[in-house]
N, C-alpha and C positions, 0 to 999 in steps of 0.2 A: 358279184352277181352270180347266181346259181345258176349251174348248166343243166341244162334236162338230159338225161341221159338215161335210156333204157334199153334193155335188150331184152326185153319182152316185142318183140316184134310181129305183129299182126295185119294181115293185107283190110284193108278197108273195103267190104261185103255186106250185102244185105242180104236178110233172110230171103228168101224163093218166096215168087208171092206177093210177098207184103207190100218191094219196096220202099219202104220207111224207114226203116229203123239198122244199124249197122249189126251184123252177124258176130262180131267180136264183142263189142261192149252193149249192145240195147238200145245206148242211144240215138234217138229219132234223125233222121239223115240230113235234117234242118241244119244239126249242132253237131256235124261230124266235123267239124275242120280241129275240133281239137286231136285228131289225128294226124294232123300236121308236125304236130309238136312230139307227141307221143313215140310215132314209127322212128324217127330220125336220134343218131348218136351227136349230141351236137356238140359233144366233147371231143369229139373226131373232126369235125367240122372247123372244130376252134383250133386244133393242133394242125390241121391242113393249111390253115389260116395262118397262123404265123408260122411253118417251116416254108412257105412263099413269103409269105414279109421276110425273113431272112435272109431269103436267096434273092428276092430282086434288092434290097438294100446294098448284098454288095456287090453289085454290078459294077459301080460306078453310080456317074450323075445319067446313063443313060436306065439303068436298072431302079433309080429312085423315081424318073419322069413316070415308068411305067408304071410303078408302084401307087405316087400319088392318084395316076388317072384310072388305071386296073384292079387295085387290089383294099386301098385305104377308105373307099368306097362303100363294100363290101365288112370292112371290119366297123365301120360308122355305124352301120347298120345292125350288124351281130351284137356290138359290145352296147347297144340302143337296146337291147332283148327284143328285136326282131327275130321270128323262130317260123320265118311262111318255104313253102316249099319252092318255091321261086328262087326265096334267099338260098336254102340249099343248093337249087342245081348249079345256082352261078359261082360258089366259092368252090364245087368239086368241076368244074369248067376250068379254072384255075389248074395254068401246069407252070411249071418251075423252069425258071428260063433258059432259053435253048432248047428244050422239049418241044415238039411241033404237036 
């Protein structure tokens, strides 16, 4: 599965005025959410993603409970080509255990 990944990074803005249309790419602000996918390194996201799966694995069986309920959830989702901004903030929500 291909990861989108860019670092072409641009804030999501409309021209002054117009309201419609996005100041970065033109398109009309109907069909912005493909700036969801765009702004985001999800190749970061994926490696955030399992250096937590590694670390709650070896907890123990109390590091796996949290893992199935906290984390495998999350990776169901990603490795599903799920790409919304939502998904993002919860896997970098995600801290490594013992981390408060």
């Amino acid at each position: 599965m291909p990861i989108v990944n860019t670092l072409n990074y641009h804030k999501h803005s409309f021209f002054a005025g117009s309201g419609s249309a996005c100041a970065a790419c033109g398109e009309p602000a109907e069909h912005s959410s493909h700036h969801d996918v765009m702004i985001r390194d999800w190749e970061q996201a994926e490696k955030h993603l399992q250096e937590i799966r590694d670390n709650y694995l070896h907890q123990g069986s109390l590091g796996v409970t949290y893992f199935m309920q906290d984390v495998k959830p999350l990776l169901l989702r990603f490795n599903s080509g799920e790409r919304s901004a939502h998904l993002w903030e919860e896997i970098f929500e995600l801290k490594m255990w013992g981390e408060v």
